[in-house]
N, C-alpha and C positions, 0 to 999 in steps of 0.2 A: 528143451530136451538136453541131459547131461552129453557130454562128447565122450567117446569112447578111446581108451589107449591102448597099444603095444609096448608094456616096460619089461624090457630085456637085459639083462647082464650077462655079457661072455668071456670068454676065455678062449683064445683059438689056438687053435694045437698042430692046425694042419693050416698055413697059410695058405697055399696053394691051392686048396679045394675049397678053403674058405672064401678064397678072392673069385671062384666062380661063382661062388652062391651068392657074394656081395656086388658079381656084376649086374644079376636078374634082378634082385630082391627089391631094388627100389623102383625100374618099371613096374612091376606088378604091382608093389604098393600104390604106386599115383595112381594107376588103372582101377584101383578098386575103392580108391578116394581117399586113401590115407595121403599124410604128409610129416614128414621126419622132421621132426622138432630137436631131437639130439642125438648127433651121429657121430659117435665114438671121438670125440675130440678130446683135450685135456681135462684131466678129472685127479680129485684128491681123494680119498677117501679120510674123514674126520672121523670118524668112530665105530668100531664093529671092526673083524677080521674078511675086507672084501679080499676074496680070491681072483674073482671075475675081473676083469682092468677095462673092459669096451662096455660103454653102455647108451643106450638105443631108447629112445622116446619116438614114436609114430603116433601122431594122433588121427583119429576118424571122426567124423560128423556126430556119431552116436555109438553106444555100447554094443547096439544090432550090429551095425557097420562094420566096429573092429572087430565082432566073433565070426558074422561071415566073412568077412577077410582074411582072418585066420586059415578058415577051413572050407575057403576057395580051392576049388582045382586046381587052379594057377598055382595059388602060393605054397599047395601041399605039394605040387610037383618037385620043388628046390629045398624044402625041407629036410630028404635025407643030406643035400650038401652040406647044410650049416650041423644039422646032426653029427655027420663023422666025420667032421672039422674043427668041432668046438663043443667046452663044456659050457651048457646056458642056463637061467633063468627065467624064462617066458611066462609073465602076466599080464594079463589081459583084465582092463580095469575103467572101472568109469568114473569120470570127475569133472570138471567145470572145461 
C-alpha cells in the first residue's frame, strides 16, 4: 500500500503564534502515526519564484492515514494557530 504525505510550504508571519502551534503540532502528529521526514531546515530554492522559505514533509503509513490525520480532532484543533500565523501550502499526497 502506497504511504501517504503532509507537503507543506510556509511563510510565518506571526512567530510567536506560530511557535505555539509548532510546539503541539508534532505530538499530535506521532499520535496519529505520522513522522516528519523534513522539518523546515536549510533549503534552496533552484527554479520557480518560492515565496514560502519553511518546508514540511510528514509521512503516514498510508494515504487513509495522512487524510484522517489531517482531519483528526486533535490536529484541527491547532490549525487556526498555524492559520493566523503563516501563509501555507498544504498537500496531502500519496507516493512510495
Amino acid at each position: 500500500m502506497p504511504k501517504g504525505y503532509w507537503i507543506v510550504h510556509i511563510k510565518v508571519t506571526d512567530p510567536e503564534t506560530y511557535r505555539r502551534y509548532a510546539d503541539q503540532a508534532p505530538a499530535i502528529v506521532a499520535r496519529l502515526g505520522g513522522a516528519y521526514t523534513v522539518d523546515a531546515g536549510h533549503s534552496d530554492t533552484v527554479e520557480g519564484d518560492a515565496s514560502l522559505d519553511r518546508h514540511v514533509v510528514v509521512g503516514f503509513p498510508s494515504y487513509h492515514a495522512a487524510v484522517a490525520a489531517f482531519r483528526s480532532e486533535a490536529y484541527q484543533a491547532v490549525v487556526p494557530l498555524r492559520q493566523a500565523s503563516a501563509e501555507c501550502f498544504f498537500t496531502l499526497a500519496e507516493g512510495a
